[in-house]
N, CA, C and O atoms as a GROMACS GRO file, in nm:
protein
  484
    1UNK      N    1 -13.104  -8.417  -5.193
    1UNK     CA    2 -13.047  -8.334  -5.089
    1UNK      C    3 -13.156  -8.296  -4.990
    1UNK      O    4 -13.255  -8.233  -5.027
    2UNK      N    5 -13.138  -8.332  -4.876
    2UNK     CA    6 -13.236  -8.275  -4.737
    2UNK      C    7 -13.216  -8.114  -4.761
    2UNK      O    8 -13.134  -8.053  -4.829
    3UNK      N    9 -13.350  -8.059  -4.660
    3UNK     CA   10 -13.362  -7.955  -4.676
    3UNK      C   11 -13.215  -7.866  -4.537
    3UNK      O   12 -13.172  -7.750  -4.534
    4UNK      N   13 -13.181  -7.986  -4.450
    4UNK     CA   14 -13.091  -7.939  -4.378
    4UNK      C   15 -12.960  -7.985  -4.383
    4UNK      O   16 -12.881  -7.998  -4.290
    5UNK      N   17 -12.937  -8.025  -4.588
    5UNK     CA   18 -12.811  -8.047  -4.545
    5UNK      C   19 -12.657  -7.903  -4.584
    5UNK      O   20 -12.644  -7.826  -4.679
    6UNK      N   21 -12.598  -7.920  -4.498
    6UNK     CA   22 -12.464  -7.868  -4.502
    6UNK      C   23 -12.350  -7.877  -4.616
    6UNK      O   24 -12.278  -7.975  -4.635
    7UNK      N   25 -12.347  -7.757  -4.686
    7UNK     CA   26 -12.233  -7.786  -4.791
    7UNK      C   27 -12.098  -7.769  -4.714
    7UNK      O   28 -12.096  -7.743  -4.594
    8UNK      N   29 -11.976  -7.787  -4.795
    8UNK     CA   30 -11.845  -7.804  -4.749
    8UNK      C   31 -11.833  -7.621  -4.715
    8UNK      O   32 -11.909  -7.558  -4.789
    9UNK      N   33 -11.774  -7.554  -4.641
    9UNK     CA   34 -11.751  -7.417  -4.631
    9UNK      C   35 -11.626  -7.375  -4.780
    9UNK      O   36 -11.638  -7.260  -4.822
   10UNK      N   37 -11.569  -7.421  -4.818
   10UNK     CA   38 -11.490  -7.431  -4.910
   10UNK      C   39 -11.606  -7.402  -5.075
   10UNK      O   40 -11.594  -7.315  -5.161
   11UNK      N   41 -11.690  -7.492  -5.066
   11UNK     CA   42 -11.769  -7.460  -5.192
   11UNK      C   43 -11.842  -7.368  -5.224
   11UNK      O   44 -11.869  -7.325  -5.336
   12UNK      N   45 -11.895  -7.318  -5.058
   12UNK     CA   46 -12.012  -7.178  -5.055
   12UNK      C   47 -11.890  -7.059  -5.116
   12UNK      O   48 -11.907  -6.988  -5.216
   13UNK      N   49 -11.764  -7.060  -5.025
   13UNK     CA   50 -11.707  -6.948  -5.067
   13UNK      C   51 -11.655  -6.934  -5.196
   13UNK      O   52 -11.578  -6.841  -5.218
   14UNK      N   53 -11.680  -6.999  -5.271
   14UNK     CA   54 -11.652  -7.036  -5.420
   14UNK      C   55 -11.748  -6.980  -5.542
   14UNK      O   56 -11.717  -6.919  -5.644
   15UNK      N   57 -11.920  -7.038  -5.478
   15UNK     CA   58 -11.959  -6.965  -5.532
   15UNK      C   59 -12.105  -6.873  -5.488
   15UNK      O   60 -12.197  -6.836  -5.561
   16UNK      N   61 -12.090  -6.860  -5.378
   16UNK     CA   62 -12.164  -6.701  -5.303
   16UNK      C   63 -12.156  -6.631  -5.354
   16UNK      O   64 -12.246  -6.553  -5.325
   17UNK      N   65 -12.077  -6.581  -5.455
   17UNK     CA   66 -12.078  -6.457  -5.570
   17UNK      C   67 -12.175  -6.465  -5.656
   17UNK      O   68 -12.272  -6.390  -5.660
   18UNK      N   69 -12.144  -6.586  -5.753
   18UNK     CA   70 -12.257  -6.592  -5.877
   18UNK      C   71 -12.401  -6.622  -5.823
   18UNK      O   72 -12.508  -6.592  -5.876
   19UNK      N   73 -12.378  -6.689  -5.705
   19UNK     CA   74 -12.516  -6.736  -5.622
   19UNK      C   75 -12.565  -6.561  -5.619
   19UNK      O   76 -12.636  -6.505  -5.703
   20UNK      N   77 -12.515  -6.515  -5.522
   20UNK     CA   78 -12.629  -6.398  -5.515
   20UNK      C   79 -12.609  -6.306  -5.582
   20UNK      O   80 -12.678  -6.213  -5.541
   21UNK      N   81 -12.527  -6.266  -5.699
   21UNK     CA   82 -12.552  -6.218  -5.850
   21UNK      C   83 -12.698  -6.234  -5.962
   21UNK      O   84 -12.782  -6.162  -6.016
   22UNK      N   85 -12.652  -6.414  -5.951
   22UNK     CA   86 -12.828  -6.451  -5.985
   22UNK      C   87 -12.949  -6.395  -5.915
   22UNK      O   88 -13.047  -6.355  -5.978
   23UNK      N   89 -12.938  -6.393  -5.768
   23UNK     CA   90 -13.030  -6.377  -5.689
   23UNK      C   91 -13.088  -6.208  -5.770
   23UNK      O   92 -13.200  -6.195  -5.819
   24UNK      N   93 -13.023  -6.141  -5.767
   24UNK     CA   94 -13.035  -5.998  -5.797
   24UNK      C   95 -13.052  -5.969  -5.895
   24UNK      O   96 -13.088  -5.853  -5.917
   25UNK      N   97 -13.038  -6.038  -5.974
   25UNK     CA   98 -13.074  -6.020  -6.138
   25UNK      C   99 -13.208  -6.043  -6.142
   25UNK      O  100 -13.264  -5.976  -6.229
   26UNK      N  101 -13.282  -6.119  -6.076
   26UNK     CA  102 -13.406  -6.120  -6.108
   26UNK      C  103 -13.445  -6.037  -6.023
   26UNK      O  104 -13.514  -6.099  -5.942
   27UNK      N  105 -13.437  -5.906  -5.992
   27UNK     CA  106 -13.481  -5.750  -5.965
   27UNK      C  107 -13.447  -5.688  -5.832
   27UNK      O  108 -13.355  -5.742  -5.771
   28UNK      N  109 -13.488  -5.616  -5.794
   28UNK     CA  110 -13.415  -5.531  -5.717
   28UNK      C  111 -13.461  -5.640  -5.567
   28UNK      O  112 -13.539  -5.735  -5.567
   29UNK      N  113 -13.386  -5.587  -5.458
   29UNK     CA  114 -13.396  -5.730  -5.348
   29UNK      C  115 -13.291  -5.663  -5.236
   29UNK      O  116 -13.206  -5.580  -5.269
   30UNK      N  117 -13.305  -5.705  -5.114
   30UNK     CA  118 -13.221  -5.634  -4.994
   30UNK      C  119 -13.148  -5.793  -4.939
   30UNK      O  120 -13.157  -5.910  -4.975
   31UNK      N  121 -13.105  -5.748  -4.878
   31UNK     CA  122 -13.030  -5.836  -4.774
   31UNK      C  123 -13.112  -5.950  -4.743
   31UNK      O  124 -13.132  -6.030  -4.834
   32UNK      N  125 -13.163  -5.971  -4.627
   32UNK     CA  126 -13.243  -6.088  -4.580
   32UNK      C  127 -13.269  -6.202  -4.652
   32UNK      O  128 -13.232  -6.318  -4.634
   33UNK      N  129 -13.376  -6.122  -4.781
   33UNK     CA  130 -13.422  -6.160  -4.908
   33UNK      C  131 -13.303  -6.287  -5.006
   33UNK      O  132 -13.317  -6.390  -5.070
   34UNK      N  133 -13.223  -6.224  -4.976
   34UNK     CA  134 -13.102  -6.293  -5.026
   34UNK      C  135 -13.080  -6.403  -4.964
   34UNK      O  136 -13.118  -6.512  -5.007
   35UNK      N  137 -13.016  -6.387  -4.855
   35UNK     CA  138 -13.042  -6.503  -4.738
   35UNK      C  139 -13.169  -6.563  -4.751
   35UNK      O  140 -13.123  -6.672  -4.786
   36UNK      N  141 -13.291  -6.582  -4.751
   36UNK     CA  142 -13.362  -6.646  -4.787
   36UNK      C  143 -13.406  -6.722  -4.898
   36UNK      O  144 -13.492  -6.810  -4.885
   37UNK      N  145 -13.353  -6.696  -5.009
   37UNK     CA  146 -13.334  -6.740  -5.113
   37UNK      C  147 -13.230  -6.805  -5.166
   37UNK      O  148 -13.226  -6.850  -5.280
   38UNK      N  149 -13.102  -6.812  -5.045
   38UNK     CA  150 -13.050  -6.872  -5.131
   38UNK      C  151 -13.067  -6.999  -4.966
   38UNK      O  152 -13.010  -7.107  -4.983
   39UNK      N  153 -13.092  -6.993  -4.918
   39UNK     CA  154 -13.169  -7.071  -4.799
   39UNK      C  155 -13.240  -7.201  -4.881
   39UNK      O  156 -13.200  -7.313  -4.912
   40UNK      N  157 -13.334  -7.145  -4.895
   40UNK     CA  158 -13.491  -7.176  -5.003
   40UNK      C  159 -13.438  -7.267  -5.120
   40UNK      O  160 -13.482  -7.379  -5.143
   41UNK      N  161 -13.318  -7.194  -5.204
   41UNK     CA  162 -13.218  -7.299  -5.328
   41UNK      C  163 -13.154  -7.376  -5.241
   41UNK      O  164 -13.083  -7.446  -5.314
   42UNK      N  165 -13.136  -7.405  -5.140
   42UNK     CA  166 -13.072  -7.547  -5.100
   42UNK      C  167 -12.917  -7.519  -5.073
   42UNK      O  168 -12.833  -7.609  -5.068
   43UNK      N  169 -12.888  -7.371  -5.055
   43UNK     CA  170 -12.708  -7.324  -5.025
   43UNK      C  171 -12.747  -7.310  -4.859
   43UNK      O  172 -12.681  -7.236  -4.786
   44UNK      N  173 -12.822  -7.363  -4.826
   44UNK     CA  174 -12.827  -7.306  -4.671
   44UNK      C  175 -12.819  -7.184  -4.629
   44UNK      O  176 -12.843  -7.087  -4.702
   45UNK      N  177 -12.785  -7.175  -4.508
   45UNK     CA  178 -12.830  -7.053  -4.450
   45UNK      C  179 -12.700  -7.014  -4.380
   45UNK      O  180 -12.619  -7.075  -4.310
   46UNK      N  181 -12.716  -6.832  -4.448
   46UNK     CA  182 -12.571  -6.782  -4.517
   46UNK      C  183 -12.615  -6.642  -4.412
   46UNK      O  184 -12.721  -6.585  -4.386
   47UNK      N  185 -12.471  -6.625  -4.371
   47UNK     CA  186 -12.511  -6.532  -4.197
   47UNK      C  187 -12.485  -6.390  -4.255
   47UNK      O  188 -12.422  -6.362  -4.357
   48UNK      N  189 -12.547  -6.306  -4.170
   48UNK     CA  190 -12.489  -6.152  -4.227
   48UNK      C  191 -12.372  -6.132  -4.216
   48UNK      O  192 -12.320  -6.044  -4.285
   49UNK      N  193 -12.313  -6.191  -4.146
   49UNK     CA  194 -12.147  -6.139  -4.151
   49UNK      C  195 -12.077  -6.198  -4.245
   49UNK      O  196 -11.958  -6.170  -4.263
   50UNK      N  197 -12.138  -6.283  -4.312
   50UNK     CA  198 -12.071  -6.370  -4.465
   50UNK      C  199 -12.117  -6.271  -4.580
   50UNK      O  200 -12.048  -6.222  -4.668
   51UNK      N  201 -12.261  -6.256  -4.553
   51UNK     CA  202 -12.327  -6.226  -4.669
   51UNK      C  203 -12.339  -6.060  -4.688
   51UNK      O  204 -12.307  -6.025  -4.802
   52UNK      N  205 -12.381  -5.942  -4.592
   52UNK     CA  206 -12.301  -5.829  -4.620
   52UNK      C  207 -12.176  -5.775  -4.664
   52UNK      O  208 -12.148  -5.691  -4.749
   53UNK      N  209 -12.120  -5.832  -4.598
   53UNK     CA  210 -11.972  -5.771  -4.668
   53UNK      C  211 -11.902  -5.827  -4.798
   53UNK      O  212 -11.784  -5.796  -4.813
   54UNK      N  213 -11.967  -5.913  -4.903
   54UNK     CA  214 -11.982  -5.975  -4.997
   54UNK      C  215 -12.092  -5.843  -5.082
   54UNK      O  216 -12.065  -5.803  -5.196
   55UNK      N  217 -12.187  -5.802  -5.019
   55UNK     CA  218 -12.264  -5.679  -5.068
   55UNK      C  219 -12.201  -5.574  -5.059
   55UNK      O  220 -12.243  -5.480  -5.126
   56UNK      N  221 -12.133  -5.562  -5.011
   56UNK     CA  222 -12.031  -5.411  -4.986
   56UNK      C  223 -11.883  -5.432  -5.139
   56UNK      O  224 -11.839  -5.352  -5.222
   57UNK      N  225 -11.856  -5.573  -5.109
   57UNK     CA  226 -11.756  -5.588  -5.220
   57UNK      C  227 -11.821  -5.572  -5.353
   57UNK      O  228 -11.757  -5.533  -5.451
   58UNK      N  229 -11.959  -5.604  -5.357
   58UNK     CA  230 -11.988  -5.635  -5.497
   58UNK      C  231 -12.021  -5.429  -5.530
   58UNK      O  232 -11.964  -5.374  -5.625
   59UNK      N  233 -12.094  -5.368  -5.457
   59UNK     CA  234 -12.093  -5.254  -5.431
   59UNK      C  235 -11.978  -5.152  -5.464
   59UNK      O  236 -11.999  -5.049  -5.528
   60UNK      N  237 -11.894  -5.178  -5.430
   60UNK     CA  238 -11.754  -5.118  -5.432
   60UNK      C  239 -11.716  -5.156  -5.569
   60UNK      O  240 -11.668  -5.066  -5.638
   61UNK      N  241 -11.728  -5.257  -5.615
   61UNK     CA  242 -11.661  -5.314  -5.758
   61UNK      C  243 -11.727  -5.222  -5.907
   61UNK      O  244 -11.684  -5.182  -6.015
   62UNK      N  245 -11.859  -5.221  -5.828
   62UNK     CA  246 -11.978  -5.100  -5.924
   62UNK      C  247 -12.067  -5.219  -6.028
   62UNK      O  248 -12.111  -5.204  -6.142
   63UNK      N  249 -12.074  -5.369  -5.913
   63UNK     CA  250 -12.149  -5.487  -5.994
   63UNK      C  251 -12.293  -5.494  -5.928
   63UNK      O  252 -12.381  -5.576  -5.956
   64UNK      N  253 -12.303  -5.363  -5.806
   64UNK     CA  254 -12.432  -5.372  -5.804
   64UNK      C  255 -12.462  -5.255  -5.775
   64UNK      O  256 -12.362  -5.193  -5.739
   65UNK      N  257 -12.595  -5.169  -5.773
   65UNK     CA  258 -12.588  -5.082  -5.748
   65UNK      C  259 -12.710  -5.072  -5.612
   65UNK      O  260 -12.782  -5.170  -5.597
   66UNK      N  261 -12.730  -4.937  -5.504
   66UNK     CA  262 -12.803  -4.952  -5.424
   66UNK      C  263 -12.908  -4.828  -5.425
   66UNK      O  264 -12.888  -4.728  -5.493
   67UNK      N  265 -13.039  -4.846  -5.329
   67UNK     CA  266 -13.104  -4.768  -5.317
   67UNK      C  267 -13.170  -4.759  -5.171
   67UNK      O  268 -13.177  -4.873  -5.124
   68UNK      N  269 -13.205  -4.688  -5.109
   68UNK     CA  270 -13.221  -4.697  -4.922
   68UNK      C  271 -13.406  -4.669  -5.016
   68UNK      O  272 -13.461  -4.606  -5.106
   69UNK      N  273 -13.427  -4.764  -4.914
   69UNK     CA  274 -13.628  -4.779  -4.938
   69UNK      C  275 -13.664  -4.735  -4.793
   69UNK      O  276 -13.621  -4.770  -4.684
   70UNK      N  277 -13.753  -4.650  -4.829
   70UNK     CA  278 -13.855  -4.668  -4.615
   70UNK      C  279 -13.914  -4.746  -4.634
   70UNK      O  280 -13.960  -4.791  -4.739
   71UNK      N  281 -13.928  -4.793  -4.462
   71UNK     CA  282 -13.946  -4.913  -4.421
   71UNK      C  283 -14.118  -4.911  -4.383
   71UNK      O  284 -14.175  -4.822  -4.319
   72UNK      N  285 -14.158  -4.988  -4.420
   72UNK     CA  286 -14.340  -5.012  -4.394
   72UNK      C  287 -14.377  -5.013  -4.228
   72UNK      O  288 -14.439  -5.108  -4.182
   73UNK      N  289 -14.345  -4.929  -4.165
   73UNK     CA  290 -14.325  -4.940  -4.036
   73UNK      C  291 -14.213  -4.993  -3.938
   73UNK      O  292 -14.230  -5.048  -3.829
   74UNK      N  293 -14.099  -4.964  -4.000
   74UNK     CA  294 -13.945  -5.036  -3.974
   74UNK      C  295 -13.861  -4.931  -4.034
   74UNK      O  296 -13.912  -4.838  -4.098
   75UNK      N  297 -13.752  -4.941  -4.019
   75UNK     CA  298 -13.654  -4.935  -4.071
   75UNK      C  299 -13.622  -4.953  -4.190
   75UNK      O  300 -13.663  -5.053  -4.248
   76UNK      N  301 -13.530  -4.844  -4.264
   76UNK     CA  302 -13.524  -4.841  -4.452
   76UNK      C  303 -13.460  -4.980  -4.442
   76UNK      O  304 -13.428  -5.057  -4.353
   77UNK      N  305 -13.456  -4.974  -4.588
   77UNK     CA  306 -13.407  -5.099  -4.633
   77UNK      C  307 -13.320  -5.054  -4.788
   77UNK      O  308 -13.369  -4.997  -4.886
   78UNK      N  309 -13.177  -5.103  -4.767
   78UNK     CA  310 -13.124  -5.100  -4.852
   78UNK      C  311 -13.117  -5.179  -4.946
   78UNK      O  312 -13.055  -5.281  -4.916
   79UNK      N  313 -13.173  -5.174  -5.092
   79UNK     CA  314 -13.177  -5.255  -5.223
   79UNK      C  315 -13.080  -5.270  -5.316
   79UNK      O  316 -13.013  -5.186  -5.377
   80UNK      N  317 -13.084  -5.402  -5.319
   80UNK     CA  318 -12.965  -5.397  -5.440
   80UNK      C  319 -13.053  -5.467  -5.575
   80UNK      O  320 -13.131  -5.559  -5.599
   81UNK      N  321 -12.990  -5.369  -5.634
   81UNK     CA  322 -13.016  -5.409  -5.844
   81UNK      C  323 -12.860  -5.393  -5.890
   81UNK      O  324 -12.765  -5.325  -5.852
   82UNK      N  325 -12.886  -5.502  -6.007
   82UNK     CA  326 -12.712  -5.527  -6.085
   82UNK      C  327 -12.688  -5.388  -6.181
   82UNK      O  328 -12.732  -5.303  -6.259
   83UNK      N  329 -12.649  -5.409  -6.153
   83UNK     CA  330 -12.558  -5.278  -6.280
   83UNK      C  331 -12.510  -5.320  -6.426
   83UNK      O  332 -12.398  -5.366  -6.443
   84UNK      N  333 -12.582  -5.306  -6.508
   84UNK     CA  334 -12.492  -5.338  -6.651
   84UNK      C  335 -12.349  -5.401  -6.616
   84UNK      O  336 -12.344  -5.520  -6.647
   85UNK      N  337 -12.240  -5.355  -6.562
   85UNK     CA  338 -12.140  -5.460  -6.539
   85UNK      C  339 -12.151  -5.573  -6.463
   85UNK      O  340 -12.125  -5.686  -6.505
   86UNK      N  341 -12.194  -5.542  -6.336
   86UNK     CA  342 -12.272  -5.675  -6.269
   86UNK      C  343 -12.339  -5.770  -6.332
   86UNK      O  344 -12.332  -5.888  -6.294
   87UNK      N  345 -12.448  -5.714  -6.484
   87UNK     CA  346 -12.487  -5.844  -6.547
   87UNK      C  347 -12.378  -5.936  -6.655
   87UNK      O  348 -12.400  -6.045  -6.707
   88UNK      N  349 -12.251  -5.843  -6.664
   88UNK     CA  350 -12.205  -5.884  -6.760
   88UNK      C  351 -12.075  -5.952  -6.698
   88UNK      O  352 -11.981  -5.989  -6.768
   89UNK      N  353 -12.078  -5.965  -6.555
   89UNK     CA  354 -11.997  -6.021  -6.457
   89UNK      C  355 -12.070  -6.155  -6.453
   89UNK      O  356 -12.019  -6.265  -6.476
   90UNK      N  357 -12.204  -6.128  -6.419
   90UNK     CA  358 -12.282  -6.278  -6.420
   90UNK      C  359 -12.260  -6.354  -6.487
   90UNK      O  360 -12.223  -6.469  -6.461
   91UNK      N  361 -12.282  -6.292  -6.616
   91UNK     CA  362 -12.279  -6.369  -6.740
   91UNK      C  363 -12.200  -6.467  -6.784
   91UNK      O  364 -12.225  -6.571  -6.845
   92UNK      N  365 -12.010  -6.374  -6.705
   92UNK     CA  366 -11.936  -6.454  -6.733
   92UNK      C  367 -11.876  -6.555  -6.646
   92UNK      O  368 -11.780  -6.629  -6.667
   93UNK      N  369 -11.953  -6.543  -6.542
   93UNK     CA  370 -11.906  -6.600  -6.407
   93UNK      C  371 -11.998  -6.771  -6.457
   93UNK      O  372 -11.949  -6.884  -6.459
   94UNK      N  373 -12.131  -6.731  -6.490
   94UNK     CA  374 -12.243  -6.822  -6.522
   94UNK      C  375 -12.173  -6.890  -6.643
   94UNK      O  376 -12.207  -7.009  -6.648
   95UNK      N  377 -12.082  -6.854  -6.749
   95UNK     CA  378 -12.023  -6.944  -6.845
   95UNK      C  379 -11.905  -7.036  -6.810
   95UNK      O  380 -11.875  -7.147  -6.853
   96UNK      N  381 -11.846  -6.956  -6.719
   96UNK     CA  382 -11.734  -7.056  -6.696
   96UNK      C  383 -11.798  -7.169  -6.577
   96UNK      O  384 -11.794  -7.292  -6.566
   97UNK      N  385 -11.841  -7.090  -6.521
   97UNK     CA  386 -11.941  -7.241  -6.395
   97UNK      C  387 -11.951  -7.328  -6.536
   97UNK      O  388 -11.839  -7.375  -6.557
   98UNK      N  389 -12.019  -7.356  -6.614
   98UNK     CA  390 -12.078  -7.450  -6.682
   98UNK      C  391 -11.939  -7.531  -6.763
   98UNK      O  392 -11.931  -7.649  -6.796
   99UNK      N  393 -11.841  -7.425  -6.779
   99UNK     CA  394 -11.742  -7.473  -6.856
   99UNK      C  395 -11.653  -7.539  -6.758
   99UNK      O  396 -11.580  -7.634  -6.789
  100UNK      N  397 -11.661  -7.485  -6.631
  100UNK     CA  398 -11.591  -7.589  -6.553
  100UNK      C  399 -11.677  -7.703  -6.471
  100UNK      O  400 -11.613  -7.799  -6.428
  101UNK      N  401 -11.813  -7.697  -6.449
  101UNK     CA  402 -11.842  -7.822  -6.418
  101UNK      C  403 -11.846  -7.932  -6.557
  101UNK      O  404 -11.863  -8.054  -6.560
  102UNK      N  405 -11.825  -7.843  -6.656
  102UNK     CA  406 -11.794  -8.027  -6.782
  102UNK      C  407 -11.693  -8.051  -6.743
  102UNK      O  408 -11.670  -8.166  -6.706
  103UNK      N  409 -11.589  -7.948  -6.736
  103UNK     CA  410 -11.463  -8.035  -6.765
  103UNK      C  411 -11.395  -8.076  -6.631
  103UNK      O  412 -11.288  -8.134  -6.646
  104UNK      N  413 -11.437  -8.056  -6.498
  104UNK     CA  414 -11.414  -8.135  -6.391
  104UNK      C  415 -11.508  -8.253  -6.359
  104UNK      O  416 -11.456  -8.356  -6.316
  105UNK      N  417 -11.613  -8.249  -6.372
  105UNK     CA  418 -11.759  -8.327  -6.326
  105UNK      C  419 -11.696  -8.434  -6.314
  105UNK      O  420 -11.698  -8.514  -6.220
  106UNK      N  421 -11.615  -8.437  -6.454
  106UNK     CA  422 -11.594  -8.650  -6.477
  106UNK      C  423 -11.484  -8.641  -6.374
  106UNK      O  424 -11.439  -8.755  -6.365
  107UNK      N  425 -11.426  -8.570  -6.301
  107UNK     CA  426 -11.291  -8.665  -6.203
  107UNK      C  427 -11.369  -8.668  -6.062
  107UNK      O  428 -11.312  -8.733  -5.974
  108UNK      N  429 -11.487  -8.611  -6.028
  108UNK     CA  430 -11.556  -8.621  -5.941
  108UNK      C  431 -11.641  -8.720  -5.919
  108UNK      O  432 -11.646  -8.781  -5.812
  109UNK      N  433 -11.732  -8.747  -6.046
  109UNK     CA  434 -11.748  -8.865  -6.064
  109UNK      C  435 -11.728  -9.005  -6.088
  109UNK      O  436 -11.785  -9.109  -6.053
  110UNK      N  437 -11.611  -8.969  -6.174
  110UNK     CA  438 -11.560  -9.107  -6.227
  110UNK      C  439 -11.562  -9.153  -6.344
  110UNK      O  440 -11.506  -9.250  -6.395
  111UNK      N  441 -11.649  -9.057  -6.394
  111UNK     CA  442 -11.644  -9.047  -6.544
  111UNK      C  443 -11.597  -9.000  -6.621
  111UNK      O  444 -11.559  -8.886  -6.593
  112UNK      N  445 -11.569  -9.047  -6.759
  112UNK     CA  446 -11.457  -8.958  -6.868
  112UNK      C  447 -11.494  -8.859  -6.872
  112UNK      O  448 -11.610  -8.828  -6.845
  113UNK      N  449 -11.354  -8.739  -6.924
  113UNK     CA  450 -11.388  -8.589  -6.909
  113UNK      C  451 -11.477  -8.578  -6.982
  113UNK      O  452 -11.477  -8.658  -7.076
  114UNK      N  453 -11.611  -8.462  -6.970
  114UNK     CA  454 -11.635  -8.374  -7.048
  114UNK      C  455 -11.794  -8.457  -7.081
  114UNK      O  456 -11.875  -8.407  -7.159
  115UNK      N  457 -11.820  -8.592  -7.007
  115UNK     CA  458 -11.977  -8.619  -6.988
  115UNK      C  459 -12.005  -8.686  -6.850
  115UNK      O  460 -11.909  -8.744  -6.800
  116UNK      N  461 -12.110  -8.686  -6.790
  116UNK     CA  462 -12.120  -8.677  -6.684
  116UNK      C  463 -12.208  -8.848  -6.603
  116UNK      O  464 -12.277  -8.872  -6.504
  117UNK      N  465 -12.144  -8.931  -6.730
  117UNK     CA  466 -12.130  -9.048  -6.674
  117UNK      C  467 -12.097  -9.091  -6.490
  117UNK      O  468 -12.040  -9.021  -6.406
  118UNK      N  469 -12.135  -9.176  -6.479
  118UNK     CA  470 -12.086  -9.192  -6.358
  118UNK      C  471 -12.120  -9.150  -6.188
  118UNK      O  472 -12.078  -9.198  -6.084
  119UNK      N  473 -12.213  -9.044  -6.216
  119UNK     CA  474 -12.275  -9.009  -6.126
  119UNK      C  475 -12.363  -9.073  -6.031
  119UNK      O  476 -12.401  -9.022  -5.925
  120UNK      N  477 -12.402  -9.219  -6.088
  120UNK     CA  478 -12.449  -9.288  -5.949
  120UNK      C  479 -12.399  -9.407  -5.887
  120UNK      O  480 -12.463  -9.495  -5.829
  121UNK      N  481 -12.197  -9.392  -5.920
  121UNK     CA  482 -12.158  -9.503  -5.876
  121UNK      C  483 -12.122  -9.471  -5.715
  121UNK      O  484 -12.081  -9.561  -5.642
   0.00000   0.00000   0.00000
């Protein structure tokens, strides 16, 4: 995969959740940060008007929690860290990803269900 290529808009909104769930699990992190990282993983580059209000939902749900930081000569910065339910949202969001890329992979590929034959026809 190029560093500029474009996923389908259909797949980001699918999984932009667990994407920046993960992102946040590995510690506390603001906005931008996010966008850059998931930039950096190869989901491209994900706009504030996609990616805030996705922070406000996860916020509201009580899967992440926030903290306003001052800013090093700027403006605060609002942080997000997961919340005990948020990790246990991950968790299960992160099991079924795996349980559904076995058991779709093979009609994508071409290979029988449930191994992932086929992938470089």
């Amino acid at each position: 995969m190029s560093p500029q290529q474009e996923w389908p808009a259909e797949w980001m909104r699918g999984l932009l959740e667990p994407c920046v769930l993960g992102i946040i699990s590995r510690g506390p992190t603001y906005g931008y940060a996010i966008s850059a990282a998931l930039d950096e993983a190869g989901a491209g580059a994900v706009k504030g008007g996609t990616l805030y209000p996705l922070l406000s939902r996860l916020e509201a749900a009580g899967l992440v929690e926030i903290e306003w930081r001052a800013g090093e000569g700027g403006p605060g910065r609002k942080y997000y860290t997961l919340s005990p339910s948020g990790q246990a949202e991950l968790t299960r969001q992160a099991r079924g990803w795996a349980e559904f890329t076995v058991a779709i992979g093979g009609l994508v590929t071409g290979a029988p269900a449930g191994t992932s034959e086929g992938a470089d026809r």
